[in-house]
N, C-alpha and C positions, 0 to 999 in steps of 0.2 A: 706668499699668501697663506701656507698652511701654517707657519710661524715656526721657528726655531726651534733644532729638537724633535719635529713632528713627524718627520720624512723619514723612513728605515729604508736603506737600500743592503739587499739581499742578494747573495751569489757573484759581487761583482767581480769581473777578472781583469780585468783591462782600463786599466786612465791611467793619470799623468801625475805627476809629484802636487799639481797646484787644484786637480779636482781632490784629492787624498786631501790634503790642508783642511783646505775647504769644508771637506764632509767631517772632521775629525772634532769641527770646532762649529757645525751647525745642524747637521746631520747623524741620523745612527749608519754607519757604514758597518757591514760585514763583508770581508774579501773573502772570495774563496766558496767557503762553503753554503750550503742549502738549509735541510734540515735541523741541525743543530742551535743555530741563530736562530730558525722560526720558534723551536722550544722555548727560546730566551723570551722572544718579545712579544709573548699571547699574551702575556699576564699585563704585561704593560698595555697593549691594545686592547682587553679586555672592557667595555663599557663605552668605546670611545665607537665615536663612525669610522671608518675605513674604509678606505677608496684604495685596490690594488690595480698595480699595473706590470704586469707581468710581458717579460722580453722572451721569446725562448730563447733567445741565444745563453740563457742563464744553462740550456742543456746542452751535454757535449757534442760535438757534430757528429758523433758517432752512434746518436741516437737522433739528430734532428739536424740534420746536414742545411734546409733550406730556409738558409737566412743569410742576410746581408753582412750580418758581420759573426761571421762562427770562430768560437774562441775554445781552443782545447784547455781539456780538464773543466770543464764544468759535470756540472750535477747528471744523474742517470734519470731515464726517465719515471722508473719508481720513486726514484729522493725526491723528484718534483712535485708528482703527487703526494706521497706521504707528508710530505709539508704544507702544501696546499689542504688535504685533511684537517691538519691541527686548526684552519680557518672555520670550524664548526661554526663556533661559539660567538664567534665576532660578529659586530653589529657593520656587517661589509655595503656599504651604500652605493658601490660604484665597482665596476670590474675590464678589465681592456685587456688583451693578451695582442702583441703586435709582434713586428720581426718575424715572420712566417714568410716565406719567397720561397712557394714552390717552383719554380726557374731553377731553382741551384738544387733540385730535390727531385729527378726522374724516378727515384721509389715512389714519392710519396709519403712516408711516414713523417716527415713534419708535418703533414697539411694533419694526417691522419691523428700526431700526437695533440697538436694544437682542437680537432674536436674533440679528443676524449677529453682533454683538460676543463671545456669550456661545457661539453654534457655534465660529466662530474660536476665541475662548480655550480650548475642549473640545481643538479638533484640536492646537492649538498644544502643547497644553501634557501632550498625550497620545499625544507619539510611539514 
């Protein structure tokens, strides 16, 4: 539906040799890292609508323990934000953050990171 090319996936750490294919040849995949790839692809998103859907498990569980499927070495929870920032400018039409299970999270700082993220993008994105 959003058509080839369109789809940027950000931060991923975890699939299989034939989702990898697949993204390589229709998809912008970045594995691994956070901030750096978003520097990349503002200028490209720039003008266009954008619809983000953001996973926390993109952070390490040593920063956001309470989610269904936690994957070490992800992003810090400043990289997250700090990348989410560079979304200033972008014409964002749609926003979703999921993967939050406070059950796997007796602190609480998942539930807690997931509303700073979702304040933040309120204020940010509603100057």
């Amino acid at each position: 539906m959003v058509g080839k090319g369109n789809l940027y996936q950000i931060g991923i750490r975890s699939c299989v040799r034939d989702e990898i294919e697949f993204s390589k040849h229709n998809t912008n995949m970045y594995l691994q890292e956070v901030l750096r790839p978003m520097k990349e692809v503002i200028k490209e998103l720039t003008g266009r609508p954008v619809y983000m859907s953001l996973d926390i498990d993109v952070v390490d569980p040593a920063y956001a323990p309470g989610t269904g499927a936690p994957e070490v070495c992800g992003c810090s929870s400043t990289e997250l934000l700090e990348a989410l920032y560079l979304t200033n400018d972008l014409n964002i039409v749609g926003f979703d953050l999921n993967e939050v299970n406070p059950v796997y999270d007796v602190s609480g700082r998942t539930a807690l990171l997931a509303a700073k993220i979702i304040r933040e993008m309120l204020l940010l994105w509603n100057r």
